[in-house]
KEZAKOL-787599 format. One record per residue (C-alpha): x, z negated, y; residue in one letter. Coordinates in Angstrom, 3 decimals. Example, Ala and Ser with C-alpha at 12.3 -4.5 7.8 and 13.67 -1.06 7.14 Angstrom:
BEGIN
<pt c1="12.300" c3="-7.800" c2="-4.500" resn="a"/>
<pt c1="13.670" c3="-7.140" c2="-1.060" resn="s"/>
# end
This chain:
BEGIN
<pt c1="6.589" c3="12.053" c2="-7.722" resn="x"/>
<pt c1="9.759" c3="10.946" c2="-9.373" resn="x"/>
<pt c1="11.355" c3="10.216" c2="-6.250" resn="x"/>
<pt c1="8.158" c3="8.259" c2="-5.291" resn="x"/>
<pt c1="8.933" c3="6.020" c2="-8.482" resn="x"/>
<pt c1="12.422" c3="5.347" c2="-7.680" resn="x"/>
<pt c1="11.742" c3="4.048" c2="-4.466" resn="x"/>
<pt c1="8.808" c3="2.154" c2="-5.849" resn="x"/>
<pt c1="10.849" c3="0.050" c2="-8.085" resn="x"/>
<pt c1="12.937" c3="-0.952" c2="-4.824" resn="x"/>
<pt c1="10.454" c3="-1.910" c2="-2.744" resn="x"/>
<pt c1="9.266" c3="-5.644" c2="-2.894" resn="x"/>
<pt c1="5.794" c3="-7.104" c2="-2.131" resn="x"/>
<pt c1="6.602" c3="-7.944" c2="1.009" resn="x"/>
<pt c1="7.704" c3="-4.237" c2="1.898" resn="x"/>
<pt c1="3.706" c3="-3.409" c2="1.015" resn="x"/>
<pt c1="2.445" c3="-6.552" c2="2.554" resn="x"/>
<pt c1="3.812" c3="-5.446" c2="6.088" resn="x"/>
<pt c1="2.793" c3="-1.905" c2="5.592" resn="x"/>
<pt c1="-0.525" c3="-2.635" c2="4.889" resn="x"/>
<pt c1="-0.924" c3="-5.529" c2="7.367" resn="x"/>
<pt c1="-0.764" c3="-2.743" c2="10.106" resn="x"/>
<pt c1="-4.226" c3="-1.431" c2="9.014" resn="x"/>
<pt c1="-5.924" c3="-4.684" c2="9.244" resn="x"/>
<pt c1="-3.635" c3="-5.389" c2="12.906" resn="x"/>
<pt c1="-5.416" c3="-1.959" c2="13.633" resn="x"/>
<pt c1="-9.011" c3="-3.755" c2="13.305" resn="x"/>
<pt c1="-8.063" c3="-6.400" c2="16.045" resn="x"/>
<pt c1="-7.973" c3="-9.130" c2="13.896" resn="x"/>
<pt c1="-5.183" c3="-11.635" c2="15.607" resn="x"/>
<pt c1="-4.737" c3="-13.735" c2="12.698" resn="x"/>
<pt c1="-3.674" c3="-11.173" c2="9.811" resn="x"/>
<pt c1="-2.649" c3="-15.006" c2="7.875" resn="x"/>
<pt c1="-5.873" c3="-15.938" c2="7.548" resn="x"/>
<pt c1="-7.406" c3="-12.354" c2="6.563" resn="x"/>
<pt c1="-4.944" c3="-11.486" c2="3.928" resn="x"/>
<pt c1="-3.778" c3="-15.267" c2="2.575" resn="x"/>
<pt c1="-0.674" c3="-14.808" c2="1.313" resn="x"/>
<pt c1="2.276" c3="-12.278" c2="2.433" resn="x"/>
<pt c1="3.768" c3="-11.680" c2="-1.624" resn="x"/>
<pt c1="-0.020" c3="-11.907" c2="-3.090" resn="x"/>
<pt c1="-1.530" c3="-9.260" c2="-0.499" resn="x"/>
<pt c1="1.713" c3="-7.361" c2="-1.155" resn="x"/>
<pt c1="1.251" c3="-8.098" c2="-5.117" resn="x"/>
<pt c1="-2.461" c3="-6.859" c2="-4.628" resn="x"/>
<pt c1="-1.655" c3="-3.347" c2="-2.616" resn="x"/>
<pt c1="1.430" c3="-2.564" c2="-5.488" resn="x"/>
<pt c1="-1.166" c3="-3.252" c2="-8.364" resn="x"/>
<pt c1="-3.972" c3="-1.133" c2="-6.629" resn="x"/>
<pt c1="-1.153" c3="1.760" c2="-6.133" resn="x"/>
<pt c1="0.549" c3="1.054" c2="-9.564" resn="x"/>
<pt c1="-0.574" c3="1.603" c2="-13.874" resn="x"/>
<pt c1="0.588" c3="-0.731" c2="-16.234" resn="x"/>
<pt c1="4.447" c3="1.290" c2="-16.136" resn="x"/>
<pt c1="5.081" c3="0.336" c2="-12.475" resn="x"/>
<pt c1="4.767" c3="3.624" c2="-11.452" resn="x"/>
<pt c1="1.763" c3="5.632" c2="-9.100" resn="x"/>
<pt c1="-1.341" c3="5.421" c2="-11.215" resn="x"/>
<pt c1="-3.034" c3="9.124" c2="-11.379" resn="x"/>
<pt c1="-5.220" c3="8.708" c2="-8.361" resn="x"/>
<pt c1="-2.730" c3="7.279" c2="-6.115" resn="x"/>
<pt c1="-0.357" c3="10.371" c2="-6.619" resn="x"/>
<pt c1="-3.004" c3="13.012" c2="-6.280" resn="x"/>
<pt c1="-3.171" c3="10.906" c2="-2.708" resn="x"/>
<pt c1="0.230" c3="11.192" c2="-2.366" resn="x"/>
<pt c1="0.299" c3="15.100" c2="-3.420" resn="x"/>
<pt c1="-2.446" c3="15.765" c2="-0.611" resn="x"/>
<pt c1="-0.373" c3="13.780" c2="1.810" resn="x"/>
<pt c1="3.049" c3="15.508" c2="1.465" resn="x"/>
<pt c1="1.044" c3="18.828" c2="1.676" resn="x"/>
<pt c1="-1.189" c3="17.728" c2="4.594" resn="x"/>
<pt c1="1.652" c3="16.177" c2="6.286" resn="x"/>
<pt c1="5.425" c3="17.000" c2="6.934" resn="x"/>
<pt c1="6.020" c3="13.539" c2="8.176" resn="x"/>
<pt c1="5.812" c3="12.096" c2="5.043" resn="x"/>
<pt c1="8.813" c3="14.337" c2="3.726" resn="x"/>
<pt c1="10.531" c3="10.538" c2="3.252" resn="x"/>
<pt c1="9.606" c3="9.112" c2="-0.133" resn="x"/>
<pt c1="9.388" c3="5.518" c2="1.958" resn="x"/>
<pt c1="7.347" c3="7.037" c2="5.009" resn="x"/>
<pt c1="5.372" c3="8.429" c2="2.104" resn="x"/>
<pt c1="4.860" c3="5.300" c2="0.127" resn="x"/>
<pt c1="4.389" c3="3.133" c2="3.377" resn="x"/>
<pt c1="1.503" c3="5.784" c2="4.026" resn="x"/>
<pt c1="-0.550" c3="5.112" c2="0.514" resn="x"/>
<pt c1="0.112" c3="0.970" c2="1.095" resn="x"/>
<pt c1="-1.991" c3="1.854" c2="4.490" resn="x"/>
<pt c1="-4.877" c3="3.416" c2="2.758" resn="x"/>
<pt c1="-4.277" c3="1.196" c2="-0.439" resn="x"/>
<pt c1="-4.799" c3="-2.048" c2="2.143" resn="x"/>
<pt c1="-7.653" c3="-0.325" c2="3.506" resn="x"/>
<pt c1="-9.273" c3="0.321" c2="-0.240" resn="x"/>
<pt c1="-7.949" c3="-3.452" c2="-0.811" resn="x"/>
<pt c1="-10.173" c3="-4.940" c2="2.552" resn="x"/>
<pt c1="-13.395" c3="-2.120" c2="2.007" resn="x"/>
<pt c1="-13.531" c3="-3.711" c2="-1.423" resn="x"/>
<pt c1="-13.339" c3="-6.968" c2="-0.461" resn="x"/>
<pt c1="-10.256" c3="-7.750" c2="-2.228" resn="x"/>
<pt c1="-8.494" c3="-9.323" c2="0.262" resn="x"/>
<pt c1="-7.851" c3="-12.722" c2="1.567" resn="x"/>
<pt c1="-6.928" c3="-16.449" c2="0.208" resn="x"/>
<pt c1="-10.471" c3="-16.452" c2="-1.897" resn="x"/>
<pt c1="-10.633" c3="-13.089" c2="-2.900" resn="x"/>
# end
C-alpha cells in the first residue's frame, strides 16, 4: 500500500479521468463529454471516491486493491494497479449515479 500512496500523490485528475473514462467508452456511449461533464471534476470525483481525508486509499479501496494484486499478477505496477481501482471506482461513480455535469 505505501507504494500505492506514493504514486497517488503523483497522479493528477486527469490521470483518473482517462482511466475511468474507459469503463463508460466500454458501455458504447460515443459522447463520454456529455456523460461525465467535466475531465478534472470526473477525475476529482473518482480520486475522492478512492481517497480519506489524508489523500491516501480509504480502507475499502485498499482491501480492493489487496484482492487485486493477489487475484492478479498484472497489476504488479503500482500505476497498472491504481489505473485498475479508477476503473471500478468510475464504475461505483456511474452505478451510483454520481456522474455527469448535474450530478
Amino acid at each position: 500500500m505505501e507504494k500505492l500512496n506514493e504514486v497517488l500523490v503523483r497522479l493528477t485528475n486527469l490521470d483518473f479521468a482517462r482511466w475511468g473514462a474507459l469503463v463508460i467508452e466500454d458501455l458504447g456511449v460515443f459522447d463520454i463529454d456529455r456523460v461525465i461533464g467535466s475531465a478534472d471534476t470526473f477525475g476529482a470525483k473518482i480520486r475522492a471516491e478512492l481517497c480519506g481525508p489524508a489523500g491516501k486509499l480509504n480502507y475499502k479501496w485498499a482491501e480492493v486493491a489487496s484482492r487485486i494484486a493477489f487475484q492478479s499478477p498484472a497489476t504488479n505496477n503500482p500505476t497498472m494497479l491504481l489505473a485498475a481501482l479508477a476503473h471500478l471506482a468510475a464504475a461505483k461513480l456511474y452505478t451510483d449515479g454520481r456522474v455527469g455535469p448535474d450530478a
